[in-house]
Backbone and ligand atoms as CSV (ligand in chain L), in Angstrom:
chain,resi,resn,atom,element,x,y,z
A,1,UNK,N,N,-7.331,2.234,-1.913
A,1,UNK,CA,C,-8.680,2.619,-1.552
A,1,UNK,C,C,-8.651,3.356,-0.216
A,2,UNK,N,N,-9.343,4.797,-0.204
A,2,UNK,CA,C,-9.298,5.284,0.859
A,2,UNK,C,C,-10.176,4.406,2.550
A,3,UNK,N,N,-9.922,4.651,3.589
A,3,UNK,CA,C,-10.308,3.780,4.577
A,3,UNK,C,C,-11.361,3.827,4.445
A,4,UNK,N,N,-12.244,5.362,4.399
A,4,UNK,CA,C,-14.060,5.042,4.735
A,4,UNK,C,C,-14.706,4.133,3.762
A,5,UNK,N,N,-14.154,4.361,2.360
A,5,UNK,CA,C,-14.701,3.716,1.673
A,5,UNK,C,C,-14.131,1.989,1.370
A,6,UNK,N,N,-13.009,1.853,2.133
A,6,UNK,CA,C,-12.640,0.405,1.977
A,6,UNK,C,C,-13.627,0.268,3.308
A,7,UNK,N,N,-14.250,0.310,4.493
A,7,UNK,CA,C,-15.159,0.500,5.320
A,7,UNK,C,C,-15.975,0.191,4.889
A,8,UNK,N,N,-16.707,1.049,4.095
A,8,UNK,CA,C,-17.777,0.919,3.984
A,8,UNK,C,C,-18.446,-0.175,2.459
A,9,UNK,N,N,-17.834,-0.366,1.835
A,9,UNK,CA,C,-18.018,-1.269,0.838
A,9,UNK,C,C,-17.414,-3.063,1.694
A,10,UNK,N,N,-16.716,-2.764,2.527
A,10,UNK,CA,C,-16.234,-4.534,2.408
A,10,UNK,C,C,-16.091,-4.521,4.107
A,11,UNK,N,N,-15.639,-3.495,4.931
A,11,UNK,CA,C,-15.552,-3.607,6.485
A,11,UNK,C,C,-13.790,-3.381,6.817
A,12,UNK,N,N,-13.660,-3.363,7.659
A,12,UNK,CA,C,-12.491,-3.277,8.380
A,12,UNK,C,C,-11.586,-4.202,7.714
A,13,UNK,N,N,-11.544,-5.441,8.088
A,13,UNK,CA,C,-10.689,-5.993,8.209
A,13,UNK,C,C,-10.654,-6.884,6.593
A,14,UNK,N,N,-11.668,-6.575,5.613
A,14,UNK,CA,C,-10.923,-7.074,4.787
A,14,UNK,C,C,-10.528,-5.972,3.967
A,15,UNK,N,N,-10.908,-4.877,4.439
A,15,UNK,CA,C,-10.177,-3.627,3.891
A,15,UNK,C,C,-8.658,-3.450,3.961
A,16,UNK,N,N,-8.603,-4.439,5.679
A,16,UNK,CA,C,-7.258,-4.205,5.705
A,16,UNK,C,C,-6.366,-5.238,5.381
A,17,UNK,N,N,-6.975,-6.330,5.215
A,17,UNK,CA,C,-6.308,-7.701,4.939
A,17,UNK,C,C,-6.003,-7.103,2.607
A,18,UNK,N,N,-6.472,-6.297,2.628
A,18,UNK,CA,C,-6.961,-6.084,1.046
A,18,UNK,C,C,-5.354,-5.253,0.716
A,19,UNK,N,N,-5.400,-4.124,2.129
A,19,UNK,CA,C,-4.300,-3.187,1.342
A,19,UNK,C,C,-2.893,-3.541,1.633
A,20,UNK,N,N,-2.873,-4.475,2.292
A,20,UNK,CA,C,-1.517,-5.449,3.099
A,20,UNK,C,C,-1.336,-6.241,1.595
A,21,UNK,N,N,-2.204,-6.627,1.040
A,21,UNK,CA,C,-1.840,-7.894,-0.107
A,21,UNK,C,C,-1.495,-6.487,-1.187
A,22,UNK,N,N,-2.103,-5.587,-1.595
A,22,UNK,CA,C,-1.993,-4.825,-2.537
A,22,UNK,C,C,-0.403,-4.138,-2.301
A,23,UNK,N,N,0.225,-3.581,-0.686
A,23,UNK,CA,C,1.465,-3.295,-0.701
A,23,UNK,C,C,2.484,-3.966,-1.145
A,24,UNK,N,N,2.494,-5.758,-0.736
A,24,UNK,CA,C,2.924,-6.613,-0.641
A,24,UNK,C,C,3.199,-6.693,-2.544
A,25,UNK,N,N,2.119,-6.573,-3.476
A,25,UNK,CA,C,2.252,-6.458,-4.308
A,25,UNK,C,C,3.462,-6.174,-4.758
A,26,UNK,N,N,3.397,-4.704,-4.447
A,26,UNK,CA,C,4.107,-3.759,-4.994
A,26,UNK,C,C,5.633,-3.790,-4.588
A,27,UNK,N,N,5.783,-4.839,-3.301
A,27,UNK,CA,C,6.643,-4.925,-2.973
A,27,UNK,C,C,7.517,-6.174,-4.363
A,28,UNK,N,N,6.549,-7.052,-4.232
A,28,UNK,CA,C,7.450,-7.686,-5.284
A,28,UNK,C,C,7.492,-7.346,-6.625
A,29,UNK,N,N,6.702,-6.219,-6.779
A,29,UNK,CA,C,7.287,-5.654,-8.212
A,29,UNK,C,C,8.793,-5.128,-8.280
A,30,UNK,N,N,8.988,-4.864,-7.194
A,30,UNK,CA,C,10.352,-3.702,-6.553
A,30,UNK,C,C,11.031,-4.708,-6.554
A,31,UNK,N,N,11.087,-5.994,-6.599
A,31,UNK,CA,C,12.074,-6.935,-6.139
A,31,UNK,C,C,12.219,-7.495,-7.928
A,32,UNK,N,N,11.315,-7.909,-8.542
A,32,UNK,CA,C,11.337,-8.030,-10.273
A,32,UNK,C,C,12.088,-7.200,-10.808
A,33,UNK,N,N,11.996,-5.990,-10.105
A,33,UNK,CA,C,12.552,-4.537,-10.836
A,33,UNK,C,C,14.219,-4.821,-11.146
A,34,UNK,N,N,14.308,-5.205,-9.621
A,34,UNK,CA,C,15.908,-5.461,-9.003
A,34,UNK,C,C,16.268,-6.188,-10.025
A,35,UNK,N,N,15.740,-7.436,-9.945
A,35,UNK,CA,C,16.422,-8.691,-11.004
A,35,UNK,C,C,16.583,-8.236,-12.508
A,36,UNK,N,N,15.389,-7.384,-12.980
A,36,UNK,CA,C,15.075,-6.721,-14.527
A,36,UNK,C,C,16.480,-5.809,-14.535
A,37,UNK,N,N,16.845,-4.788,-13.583
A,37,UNK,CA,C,17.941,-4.199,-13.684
A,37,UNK,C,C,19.451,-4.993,-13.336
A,38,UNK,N,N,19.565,-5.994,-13.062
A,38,UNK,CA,C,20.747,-6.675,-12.953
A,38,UNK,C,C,20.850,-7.268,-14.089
A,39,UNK,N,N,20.033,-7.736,-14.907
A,39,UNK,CA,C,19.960,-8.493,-16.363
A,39,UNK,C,C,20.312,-7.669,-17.129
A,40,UNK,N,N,19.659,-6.232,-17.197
A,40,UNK,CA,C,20.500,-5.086,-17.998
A,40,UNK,C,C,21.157,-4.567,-17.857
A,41,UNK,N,N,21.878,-4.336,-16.517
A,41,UNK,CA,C,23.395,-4.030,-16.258
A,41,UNK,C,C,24.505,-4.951,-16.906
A,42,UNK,N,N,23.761,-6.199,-16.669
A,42,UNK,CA,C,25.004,-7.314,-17.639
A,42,UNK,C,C,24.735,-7.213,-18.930
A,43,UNK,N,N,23.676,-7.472,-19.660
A,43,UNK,CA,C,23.542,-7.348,-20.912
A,43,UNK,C,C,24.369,-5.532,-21.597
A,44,UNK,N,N,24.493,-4.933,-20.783
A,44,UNK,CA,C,25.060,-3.625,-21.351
A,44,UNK,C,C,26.440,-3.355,-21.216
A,45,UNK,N,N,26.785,-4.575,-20.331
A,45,UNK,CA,C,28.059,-4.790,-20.410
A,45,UNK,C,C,29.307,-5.406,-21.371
A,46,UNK,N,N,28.262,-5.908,-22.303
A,46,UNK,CA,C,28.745,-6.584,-23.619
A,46,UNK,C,C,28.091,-5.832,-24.479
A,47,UNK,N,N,28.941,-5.561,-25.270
A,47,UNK,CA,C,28.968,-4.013,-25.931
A,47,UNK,C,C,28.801,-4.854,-27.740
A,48,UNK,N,N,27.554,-4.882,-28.280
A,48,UNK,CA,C,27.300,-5.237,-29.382
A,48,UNK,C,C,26.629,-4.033,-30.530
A,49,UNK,N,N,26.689,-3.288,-30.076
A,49,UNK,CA,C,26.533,-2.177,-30.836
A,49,UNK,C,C,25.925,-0.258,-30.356
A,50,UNK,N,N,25.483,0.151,-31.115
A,50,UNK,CA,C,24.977,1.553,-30.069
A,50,UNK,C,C,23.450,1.277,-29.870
A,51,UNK,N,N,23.076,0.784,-30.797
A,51,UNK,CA,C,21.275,0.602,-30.506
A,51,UNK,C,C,20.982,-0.726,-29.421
A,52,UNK,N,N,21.892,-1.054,-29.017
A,52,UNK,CA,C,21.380,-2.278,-28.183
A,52,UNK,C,C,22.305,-1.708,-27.233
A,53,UNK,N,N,23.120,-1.057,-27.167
A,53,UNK,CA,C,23.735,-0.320,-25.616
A,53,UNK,C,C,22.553,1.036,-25.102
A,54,UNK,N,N,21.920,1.568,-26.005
A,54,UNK,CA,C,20.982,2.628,-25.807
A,54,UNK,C,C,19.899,1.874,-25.003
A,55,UNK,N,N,19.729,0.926,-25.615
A,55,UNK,CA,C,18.305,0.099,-25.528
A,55,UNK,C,C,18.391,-0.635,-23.926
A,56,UNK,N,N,19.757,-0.904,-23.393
A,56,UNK,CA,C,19.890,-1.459,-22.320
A,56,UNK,C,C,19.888,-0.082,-21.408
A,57,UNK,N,N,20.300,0.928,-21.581
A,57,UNK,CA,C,20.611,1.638,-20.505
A,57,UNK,C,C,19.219,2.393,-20.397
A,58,UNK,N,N,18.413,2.075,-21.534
A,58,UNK,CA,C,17.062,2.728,-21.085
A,58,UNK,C,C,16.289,1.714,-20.398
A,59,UNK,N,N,16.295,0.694,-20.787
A,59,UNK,CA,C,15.663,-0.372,-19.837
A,59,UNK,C,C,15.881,-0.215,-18.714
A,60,UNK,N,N,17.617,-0.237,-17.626
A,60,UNK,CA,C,17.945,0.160,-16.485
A,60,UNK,C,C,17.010,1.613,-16.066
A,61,UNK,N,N,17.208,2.658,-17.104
A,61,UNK,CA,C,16.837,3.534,-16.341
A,61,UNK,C,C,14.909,3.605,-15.905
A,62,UNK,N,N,14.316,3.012,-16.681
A,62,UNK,CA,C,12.663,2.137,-16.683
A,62,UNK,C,C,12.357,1.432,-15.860
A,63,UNK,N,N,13.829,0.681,-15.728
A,63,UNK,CA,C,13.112,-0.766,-13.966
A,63,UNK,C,C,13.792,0.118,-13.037
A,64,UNK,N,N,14.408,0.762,-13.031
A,64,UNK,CA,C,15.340,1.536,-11.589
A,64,UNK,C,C,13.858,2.703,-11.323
A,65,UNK,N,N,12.890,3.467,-12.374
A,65,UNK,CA,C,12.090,4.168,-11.711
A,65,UNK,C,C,10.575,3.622,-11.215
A,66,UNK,N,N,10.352,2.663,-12.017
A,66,UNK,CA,C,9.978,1.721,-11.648
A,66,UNK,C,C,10.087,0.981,-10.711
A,67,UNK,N,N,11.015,0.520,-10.357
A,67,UNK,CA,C,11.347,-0.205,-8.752
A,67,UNK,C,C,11.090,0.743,-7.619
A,68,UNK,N,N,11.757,2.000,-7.848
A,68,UNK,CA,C,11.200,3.229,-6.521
A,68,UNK,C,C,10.153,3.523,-6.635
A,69,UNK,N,N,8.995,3.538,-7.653
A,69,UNK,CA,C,7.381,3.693,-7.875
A,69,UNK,C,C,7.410,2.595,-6.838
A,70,UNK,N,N,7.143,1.620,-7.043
A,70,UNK,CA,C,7.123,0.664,-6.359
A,70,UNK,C,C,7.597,0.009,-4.432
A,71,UNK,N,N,8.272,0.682,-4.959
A,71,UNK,CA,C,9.262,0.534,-3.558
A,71,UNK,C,C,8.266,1.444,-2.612
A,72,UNK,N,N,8.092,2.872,-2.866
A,72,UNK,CA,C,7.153,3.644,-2.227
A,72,UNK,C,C,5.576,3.598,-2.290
A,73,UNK,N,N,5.074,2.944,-2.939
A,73,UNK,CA,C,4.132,2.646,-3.152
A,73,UNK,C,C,3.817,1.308,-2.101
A,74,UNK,N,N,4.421,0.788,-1.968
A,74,UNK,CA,C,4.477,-0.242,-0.624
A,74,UNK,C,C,4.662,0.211,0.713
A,75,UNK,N,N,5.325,1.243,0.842
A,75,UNK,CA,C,5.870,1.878,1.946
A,75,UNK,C,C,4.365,2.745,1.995
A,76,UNK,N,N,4.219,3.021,1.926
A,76,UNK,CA,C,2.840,4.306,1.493
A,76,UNK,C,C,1.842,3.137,2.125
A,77,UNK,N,N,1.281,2.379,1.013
A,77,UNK,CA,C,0.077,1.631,1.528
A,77,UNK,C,C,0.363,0.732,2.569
A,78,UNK,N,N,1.532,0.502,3.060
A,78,UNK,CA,C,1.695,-0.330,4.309
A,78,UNK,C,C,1.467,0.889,5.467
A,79,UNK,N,N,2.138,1.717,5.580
A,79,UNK,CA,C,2.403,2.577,6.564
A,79,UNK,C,C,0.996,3.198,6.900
A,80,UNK,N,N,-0.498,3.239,5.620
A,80,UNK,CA,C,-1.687,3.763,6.036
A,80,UNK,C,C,-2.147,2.566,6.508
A,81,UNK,N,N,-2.204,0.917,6.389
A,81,UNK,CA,C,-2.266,0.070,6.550
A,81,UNK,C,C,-2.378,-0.182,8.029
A,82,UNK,N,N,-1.155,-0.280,8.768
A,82,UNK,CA,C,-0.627,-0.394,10.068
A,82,UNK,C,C,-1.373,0.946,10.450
A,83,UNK,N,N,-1.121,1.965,10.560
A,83,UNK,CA,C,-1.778,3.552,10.855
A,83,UNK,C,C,-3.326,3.094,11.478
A,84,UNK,N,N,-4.248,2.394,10.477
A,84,UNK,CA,C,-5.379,2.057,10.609
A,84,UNK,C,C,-5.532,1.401,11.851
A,85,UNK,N,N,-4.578,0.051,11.823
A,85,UNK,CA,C,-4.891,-0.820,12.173
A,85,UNK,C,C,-4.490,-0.911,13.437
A,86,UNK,N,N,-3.580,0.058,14.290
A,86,UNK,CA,C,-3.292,0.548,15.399
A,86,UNK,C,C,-4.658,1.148,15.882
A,87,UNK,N,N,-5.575,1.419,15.197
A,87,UNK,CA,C,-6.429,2.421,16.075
A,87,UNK,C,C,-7.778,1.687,15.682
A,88,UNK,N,N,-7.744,0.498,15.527
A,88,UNK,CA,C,-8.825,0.005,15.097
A,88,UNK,C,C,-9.481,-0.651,16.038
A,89,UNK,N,N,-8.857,-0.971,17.602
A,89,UNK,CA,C,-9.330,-1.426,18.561
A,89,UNK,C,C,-10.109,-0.402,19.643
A,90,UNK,N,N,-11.523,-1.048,20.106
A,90,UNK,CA,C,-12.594,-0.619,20.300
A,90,UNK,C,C,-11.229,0.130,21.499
A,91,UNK,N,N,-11.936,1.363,22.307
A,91,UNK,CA,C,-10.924,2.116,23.477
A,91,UNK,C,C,-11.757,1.473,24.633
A,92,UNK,N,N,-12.922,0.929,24.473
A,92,UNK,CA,C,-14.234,0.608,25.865
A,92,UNK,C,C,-13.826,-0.653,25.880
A,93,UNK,N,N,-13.786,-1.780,24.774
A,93,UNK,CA,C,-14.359,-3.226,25.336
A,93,UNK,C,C,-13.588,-3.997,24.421
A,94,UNK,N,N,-11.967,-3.105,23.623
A,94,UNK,CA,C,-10.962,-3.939,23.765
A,94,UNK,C,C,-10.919,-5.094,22.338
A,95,UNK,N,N,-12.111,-4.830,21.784
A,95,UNK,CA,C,-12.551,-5.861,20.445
A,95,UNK,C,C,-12.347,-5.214,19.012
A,96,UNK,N,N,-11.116,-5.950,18.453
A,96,UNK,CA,C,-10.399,-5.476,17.755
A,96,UNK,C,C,-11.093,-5.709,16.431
A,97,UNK,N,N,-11.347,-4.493,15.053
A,97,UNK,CA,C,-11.344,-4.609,14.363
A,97,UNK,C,C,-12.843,-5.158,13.986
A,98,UNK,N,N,-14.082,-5.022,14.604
A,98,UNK,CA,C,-15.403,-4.669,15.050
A,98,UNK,C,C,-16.170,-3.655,14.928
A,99,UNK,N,N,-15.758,-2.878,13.820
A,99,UNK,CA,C,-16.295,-1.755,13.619
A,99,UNK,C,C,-16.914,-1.128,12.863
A,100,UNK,N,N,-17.998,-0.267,12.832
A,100,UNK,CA,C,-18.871,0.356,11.405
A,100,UNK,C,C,-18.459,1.756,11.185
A,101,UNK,N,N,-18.473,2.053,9.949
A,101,UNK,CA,C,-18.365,3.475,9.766
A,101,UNK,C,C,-19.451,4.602,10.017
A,102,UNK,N,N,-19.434,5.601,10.689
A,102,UNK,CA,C,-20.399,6.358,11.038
A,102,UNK,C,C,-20.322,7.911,10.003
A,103,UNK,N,N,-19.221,8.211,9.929
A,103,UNK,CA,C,-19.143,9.729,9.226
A,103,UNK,C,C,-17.713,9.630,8.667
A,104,UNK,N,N,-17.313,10.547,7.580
A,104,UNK,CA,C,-16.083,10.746,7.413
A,104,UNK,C,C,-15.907,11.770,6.512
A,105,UNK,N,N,-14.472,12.082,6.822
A,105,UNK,CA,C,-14.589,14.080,6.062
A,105,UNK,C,C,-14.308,13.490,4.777
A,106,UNK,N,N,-14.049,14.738,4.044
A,106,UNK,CA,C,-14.004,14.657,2.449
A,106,UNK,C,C,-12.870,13.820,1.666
A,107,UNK,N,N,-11.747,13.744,2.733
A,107,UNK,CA,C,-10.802,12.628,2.131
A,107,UNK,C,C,-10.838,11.587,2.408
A,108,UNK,N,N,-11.887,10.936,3.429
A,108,UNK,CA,C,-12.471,9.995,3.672
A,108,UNK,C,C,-10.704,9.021,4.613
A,109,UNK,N,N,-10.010,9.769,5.069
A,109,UNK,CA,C,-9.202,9.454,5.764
A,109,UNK,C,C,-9.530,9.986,6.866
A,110,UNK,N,N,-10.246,10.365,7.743
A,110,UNK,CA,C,-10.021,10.936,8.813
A,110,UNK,C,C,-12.135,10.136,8.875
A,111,UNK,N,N,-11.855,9.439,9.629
A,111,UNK,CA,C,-13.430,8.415,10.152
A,111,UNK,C,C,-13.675,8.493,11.741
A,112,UNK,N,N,-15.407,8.519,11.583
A,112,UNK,CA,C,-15.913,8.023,12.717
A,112,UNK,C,C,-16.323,6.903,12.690
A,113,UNK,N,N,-16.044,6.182,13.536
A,113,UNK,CA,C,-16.716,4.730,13.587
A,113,UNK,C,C,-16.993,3.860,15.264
A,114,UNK,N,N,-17.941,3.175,15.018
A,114,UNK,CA,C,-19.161,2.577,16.020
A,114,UNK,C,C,-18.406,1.334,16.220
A,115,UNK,N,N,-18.072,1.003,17.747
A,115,UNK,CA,C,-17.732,-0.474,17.439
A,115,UNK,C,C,-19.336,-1.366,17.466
A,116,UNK,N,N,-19.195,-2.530,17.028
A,116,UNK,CA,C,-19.988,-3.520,16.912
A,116,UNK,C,C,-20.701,-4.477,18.045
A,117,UNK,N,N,-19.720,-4.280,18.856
A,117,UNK,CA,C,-19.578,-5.171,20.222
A,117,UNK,C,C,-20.408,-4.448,21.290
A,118,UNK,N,N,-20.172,-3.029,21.365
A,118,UNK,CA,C,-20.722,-1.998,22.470
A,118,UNK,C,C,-21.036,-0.860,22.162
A,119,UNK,N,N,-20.946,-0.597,21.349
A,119,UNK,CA,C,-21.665,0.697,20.174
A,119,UNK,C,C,-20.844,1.993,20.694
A,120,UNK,N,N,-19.570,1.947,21.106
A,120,UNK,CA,C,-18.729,2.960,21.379
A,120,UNK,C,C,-18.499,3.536,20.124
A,121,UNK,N,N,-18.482,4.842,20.301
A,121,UNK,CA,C,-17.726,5.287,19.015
A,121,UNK,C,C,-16.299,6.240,19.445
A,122,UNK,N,N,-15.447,6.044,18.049
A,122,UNK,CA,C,-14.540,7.044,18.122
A,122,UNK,C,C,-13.735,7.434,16.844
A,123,UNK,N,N,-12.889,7.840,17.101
A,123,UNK,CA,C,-12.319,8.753,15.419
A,123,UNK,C,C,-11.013,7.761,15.554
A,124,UNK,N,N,-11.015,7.813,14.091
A,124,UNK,CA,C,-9.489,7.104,13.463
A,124,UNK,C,C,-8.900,8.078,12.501
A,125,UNK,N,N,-7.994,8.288,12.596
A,125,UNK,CA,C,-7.147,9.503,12.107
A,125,UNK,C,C,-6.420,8.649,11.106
A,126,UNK,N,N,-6.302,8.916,9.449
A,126,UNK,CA,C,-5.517,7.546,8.486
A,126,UNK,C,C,-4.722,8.806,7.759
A,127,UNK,N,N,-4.345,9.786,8.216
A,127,UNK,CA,C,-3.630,10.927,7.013
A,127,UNK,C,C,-2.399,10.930,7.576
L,1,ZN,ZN,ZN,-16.416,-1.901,21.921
């Protein structure tokens, strides 16, 4: 979910508590992946015919692109994650993660927002 609109439907911080669990996800899909491809590296190692050696090495090649979907897909939503969440503290009065959305351009990554505490505003840059 892009920031303004994880903002503006739920707020800051469970926007951000939201895309930390959703990376995290993805992280342990990448780690399933691992185990899914070690099971078919062995299973293809015992050689019981051509349709079940085909069948294993396509499986490997399914969790191996799969695991890097994954793998980056964590890296991605963590890295906008943290990005956010570095700049989410008010610059006036220091109160972290206190904030409303005021405007945001068309990719809805690049926000203005009001803190809550002292009505400072300033821009958060998420691209
Ligand atoms: Zn403030």
């Amino acid at each position: 979910m892009k920031l303004a609109e994880g903002i503006r439907r739920h707020g800051f911080r469970t926007w951000y508590e939201r895309e930390l669990l959703q990376s995290h996800a993805h992280l342990a899909l990448s780690f399933l992946c691992l185990i899914g491809i070690f099971a078919a590296v062995e299973a293809a190692m015992r050689f019981r015919g051509w349709a079940d050696q085909l069948f294993d090495i396509f499986a490997t090649l399914l969790l191996v692109a799969t695991g890097l979907w994954a793998l980056r897909r964590y890296l991605h939503l963590l890295h906008h994650a943290e990005l956010a969440a570095h700049q989410a503290e008010c610059p006036q009065c220091k109160a972290y993660g206190r904030l409303q959305l005021l405007q945001a351009d068309d990719s809805g990554e690049y926000v203005q927002v009001v803190c809550r505490a002292c009505q400072h505003v300033w821009l958060i840059d998420n691209r």
